[in-house]
C-alpha positions as CSV (number, residue, x, y, z in Angstrom):
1,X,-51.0,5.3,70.5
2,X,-52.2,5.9,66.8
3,X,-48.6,6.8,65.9
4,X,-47.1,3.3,67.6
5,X,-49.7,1.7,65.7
6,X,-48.5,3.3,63.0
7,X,-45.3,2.7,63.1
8,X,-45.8,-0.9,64.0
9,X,-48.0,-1.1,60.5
10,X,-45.0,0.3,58.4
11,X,-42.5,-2.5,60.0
12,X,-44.8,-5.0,59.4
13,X,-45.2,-3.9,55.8
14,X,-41.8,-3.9,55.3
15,X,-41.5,-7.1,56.9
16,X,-44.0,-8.9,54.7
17,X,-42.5,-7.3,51.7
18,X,-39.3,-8.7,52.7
19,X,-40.7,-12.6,53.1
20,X,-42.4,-12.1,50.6
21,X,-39.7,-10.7,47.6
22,X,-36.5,-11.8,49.6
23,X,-36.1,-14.7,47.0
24,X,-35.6,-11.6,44.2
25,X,-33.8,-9.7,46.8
26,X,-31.3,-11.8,47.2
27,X,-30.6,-12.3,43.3
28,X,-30.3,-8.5,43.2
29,X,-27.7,-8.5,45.9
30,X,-25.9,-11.1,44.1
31,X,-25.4,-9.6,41.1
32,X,-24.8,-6.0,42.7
33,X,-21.8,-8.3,44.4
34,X,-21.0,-10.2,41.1
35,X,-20.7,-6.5,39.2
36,X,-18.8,-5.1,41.8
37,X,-16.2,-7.4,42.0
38,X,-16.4,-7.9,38.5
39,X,-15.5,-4.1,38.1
40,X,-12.5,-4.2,40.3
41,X,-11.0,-7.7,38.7
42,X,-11.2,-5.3,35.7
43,X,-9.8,-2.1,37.0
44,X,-7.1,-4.6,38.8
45,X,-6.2,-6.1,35.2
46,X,-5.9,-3.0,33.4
47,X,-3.4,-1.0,35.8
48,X,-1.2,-4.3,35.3
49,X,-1.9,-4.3,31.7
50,X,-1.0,-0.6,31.6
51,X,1.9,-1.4,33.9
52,X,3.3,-4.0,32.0
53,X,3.0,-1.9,28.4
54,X,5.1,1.1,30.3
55,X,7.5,-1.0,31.5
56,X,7.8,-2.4,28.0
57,X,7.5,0.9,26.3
58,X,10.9,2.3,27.9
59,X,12.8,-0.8,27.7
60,X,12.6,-0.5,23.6
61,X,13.5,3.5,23.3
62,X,16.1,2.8,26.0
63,X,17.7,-0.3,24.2
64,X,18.0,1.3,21.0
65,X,17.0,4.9,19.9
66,X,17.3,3.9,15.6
67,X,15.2,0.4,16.1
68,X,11.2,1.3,17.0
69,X,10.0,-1.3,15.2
70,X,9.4,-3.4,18.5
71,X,6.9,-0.2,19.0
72,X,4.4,-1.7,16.6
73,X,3.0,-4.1,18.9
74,X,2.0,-1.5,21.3
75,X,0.0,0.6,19.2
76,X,-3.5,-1.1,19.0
77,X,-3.6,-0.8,22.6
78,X,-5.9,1.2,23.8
79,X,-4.0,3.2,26.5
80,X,-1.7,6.4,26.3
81,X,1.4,4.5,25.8
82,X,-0.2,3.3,22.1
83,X,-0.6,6.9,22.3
84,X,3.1,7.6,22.8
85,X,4.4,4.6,20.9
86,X,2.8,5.8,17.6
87,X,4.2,9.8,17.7
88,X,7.4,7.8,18.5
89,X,7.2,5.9,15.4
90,X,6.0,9.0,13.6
91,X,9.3,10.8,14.8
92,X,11.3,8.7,13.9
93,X,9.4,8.2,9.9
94,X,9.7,12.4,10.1
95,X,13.5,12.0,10.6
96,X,13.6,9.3,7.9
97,X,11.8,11.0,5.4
98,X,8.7,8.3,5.3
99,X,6.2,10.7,5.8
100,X,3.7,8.0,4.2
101,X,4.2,6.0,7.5
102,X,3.8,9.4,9.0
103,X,0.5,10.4,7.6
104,X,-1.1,7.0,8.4
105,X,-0.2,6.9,12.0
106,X,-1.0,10.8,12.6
107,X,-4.6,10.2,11.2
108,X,-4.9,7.2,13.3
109,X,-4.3,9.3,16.7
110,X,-6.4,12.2,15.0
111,X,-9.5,9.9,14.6
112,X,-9.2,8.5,17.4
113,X,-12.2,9.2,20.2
114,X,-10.0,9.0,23.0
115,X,-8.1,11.7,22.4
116,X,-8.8,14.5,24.5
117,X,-9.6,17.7,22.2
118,X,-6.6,19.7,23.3
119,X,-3.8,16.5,22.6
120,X,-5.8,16.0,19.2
121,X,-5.7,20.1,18.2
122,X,-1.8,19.5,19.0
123,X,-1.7,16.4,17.0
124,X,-3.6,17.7,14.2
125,X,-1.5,21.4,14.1
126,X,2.0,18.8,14.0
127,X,0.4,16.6,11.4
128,X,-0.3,19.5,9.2
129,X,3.2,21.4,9.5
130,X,4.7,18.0,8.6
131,X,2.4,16.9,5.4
132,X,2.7,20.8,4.2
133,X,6.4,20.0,4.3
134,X,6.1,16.7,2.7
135,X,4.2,18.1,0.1
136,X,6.9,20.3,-1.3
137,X,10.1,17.7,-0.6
138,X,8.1,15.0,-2.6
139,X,6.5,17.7,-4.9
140,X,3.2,15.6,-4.4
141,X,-0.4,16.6,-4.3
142,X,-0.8,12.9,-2.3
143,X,-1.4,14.5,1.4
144,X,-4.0,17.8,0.3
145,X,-7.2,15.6,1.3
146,X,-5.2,14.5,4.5
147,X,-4.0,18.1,5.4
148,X,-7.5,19.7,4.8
149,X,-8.8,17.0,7.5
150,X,-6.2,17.7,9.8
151,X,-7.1,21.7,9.6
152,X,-10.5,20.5,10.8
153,X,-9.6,19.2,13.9
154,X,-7.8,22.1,15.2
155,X,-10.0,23.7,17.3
156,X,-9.6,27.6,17.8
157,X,-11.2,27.2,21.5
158,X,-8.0,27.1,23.0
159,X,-5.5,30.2,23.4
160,X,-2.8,29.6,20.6
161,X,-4.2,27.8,18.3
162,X,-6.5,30.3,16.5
163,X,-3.0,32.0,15.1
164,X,-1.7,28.3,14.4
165,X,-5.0,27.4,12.5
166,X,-4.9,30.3,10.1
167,X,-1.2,30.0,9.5
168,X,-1.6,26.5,8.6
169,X,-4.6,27.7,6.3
170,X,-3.0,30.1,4.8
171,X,0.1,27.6,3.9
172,X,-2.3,25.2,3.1
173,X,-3.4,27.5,0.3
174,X,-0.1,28.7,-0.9
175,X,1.0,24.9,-1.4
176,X,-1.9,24.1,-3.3
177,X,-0.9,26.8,-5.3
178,X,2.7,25.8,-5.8
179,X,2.1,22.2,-6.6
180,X,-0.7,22.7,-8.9
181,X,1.9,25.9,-10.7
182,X,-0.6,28.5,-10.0
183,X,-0.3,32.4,-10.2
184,X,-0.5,33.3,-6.6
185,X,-1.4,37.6,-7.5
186,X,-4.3,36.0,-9.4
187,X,-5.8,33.2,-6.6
188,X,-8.4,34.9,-4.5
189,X,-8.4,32.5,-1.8
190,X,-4.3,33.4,-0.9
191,X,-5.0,36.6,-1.0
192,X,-7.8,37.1,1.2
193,X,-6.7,34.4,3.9
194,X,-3.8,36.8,3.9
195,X,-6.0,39.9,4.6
196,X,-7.7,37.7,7.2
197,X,-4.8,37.1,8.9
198,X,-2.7,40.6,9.0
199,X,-5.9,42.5,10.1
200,X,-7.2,40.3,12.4
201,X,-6.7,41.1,15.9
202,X,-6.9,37.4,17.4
203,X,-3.4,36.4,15.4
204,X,-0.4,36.5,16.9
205,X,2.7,39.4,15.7
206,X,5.1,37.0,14.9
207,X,2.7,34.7,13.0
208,X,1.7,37.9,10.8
209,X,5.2,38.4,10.3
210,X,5.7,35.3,9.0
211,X,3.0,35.3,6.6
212,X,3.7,38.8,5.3
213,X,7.1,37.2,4.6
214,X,5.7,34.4,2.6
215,X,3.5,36.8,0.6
216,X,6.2,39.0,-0.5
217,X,8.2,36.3,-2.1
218,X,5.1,35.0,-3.5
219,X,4.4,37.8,-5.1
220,X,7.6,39.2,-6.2
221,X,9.6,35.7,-7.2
């Protein structure tokens, strides 16, 4: 009896709480309803949105491989084919030679926060090979600052990129040294990067073989 009573107390509670709030309780289960459908009129828009850029994306490299420019007014978006559209452009500036254009767009993907950390290691590690390059076709000191950031984001938490991070920093160094006329035999920081790298254990065979390479002719040219 004590427990029907009970029981028959709680409902009533419940009840009375129910007349009494259901004014709030309504409002709350109107804007649970307003937010929900809210959320998937947003979801809905942005697959079409993404949709509609993809579909747009491969029209312009399939219409004409030496005209990007169309490429442009995909790249603020923020979805993976602004993603694609910029290394795209940045292909095709590599292949022209306007590694200015380059640079720009590569920092752009690199500082972006969307970027998981593995594409942005692989971004950074291209970025660097290229502006390393650049440096020495346009015998510039321009792209030093730019390469230095770019060896930053390179994490050495993935398998491979340890041996690609210490190559770049070890070409990094030699650059610096070439451009700015340097004697390589007398700068510490070459030389001990380059002891790093041959007795470390973590770096790749052919990657030391590379770098021995490199510091032969540096030495002896």
């Amino acid at each position: 009896m004590n427990e029907k009573n009970k029981n028959y107390s709680l409902y009533k509670k419940i009840q009375n709480f129910i007349f009494t709030n259901y004014i709030q309780l309504i409002i709350s289960l109107i804007v649970l309803l307003i937010l929900f459908v809210g959320f998937q009129l947003y979801n809905y828009f942005k697959i079409q949105d993404i949709k509609k850029t993809s579909v747009t994306f491969f029209d312009i490299i399939q219409d004409n491989q030496e005209n990007l420019s169309n490429l442009e007014n995909l790249i603020s978006d923020e979805n993976i084919f602004s993603v694609l559209s910029k290394l795209k452009l940045i292909q095709k500036n590599n292949k022209n030679k306007n590694y200015n254009l380059s640079n720009e767009l590569y920092k752009e993907l690199v500082n972006s926060s969307n970027l998981d950390s593995l594409y942005k290691s692989s971004i950074a590690a291209n970025a660097a090979y290229t502006m390393i390059n650049a440096t020495y076709e346009e015998n510039t000191n321009n792209y030093l600052n730019d390469i230095s950031m770019y060896l930053n984001n390179i994490s050495e938490e993935f398998e491979g990129y340890f041996s690609i991070k210490k190559e770049l920093e070890y070409l990094f160094i030699v650059s610096e040294i070439d451009i700015n006329k340097s004697e390589y035999k007398n700068n510490s920081k070459a030389l001990d990067k380059y002891n790093e790298i041959f007795n470390s254990n973590s770096v790749s065979a052919s990657i030391k073989e590379r770098v021995k390479k490199i510091h032969e002719f540096q030495l002896y040219k």
